[in-house]
N, C-alpha and C positions, 0 to 999 in steps of 0.2 A: 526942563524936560530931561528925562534920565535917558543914558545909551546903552544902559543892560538890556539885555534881550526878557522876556517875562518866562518864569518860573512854568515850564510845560506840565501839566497834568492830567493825569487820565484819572477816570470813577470808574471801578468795579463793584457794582452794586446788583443782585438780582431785582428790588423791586423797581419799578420804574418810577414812581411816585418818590424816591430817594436823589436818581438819579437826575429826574428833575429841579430839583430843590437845589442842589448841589452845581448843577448847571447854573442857574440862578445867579446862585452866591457865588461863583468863580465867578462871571460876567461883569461881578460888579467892583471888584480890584484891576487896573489897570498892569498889576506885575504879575499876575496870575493867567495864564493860557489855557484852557481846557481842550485839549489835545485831541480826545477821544473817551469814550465810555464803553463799558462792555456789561454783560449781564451775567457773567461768568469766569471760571480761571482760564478753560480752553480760549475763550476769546480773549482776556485780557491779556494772555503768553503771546499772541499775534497781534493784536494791536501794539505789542510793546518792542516787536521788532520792529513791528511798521513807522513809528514815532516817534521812539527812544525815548521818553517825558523823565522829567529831574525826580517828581513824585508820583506816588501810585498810593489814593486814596481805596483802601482796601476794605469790604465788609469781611467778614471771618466768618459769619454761618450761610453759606450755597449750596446750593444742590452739587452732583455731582463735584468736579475739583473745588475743594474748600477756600477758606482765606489765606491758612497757614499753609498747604499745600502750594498753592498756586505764590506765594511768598515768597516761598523756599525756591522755586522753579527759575520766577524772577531774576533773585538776585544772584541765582547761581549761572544765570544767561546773562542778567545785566547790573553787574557790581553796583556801578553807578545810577543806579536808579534806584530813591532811597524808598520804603513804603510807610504807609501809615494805616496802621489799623486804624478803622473807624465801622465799631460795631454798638451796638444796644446790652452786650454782655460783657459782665466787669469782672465774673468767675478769675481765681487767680490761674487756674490749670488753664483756662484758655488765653491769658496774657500772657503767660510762663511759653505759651505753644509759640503764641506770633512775637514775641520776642527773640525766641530762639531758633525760630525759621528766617529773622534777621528783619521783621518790624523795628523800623528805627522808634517808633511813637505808636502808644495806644490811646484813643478817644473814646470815648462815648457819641452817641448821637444828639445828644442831648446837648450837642458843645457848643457855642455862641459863634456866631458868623467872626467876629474879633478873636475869637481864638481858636479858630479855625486857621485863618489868613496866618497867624502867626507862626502853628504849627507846623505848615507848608513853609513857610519862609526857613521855618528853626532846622525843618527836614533837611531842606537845597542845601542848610548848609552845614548837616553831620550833624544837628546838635538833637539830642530825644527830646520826646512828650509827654509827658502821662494824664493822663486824665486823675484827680484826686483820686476820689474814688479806687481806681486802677491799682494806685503807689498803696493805697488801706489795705488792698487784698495781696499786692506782692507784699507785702511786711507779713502778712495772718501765715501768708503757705511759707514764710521764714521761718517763724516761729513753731509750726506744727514738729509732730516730733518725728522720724522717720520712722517707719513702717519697720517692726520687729524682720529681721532676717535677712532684710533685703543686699546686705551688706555680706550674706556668707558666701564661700564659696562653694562649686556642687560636692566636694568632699565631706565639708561642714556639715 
């Protein structure tokens, strides 16, 4: 029997048919806690004072406060609390977004309960994720060429 304490987690997902499913599959790792759930950023920025969780499984398209927004809120309230994008959209401009509002990992939803669990575990402890997919579209916006001008100054 192990003396770690389990991996706290919260879901921020708007649909609840997500949230369910995810509930589910945390319930069924004994080092995984699910902490709390929210339906939004305003709620998830309160719940994460309330609970302080290691991870924060984050959808990226909500109504009102976004994924990336409410990300950047996060970690800028709570260092220590790593997040993980987990959205249906593999766009590189929107991994480029939750990346650099400080998504430690981006997923698809489409990700197997086994690599899920692991991506949580890799989270707790600082290490990233990428979803395949994900790593194909940040290499394409590498390779794109930059946008004529963007680089002059207003003198230029």
């Amino acid at each position: 029997m192990s003396t770690t304490s389990p991996i706290r987690v919260i879901i921020v997902d708007d649909h609840a048919m997500t949230r369910t499913g995810l509930r589910f599959f945390l319930n069924a790792y004994d080092d995984l806690e699910l902490v709390g759930e929210a339906t939004g950023g305003e709620e998830a920025l309160a719940l994460c004072r309330q609970t302080q969780p290691h991870v924060v499984l984050m959808d990226m398209v909500m109504p009102g406060l976004d994924g990336t927004q409410t990300t950047r809120r996060i970690r800028q309230d709570h260092p220590q609390t790593q997040i993980l994008a987990l959205t249906s959209f593999e766009q590189g401009d929107m991994v480029q977004e939750a990346l650099q509002a400080g998504a430690i990992g981006y997923l698809l939803k489409n990700v197997s309960a086994q690599e899920l669990a692991q991506a949580i575990r890799a989270a707790h402890a600082g290490q990233s994720t990428l979803a395949q997919e994900v790593a194909g579209a940040i290499v394409a916006m590498a390779h794109k060429p930059a946008d004529l001008g963007h680089n002059l100054t207003p003198r230029e």
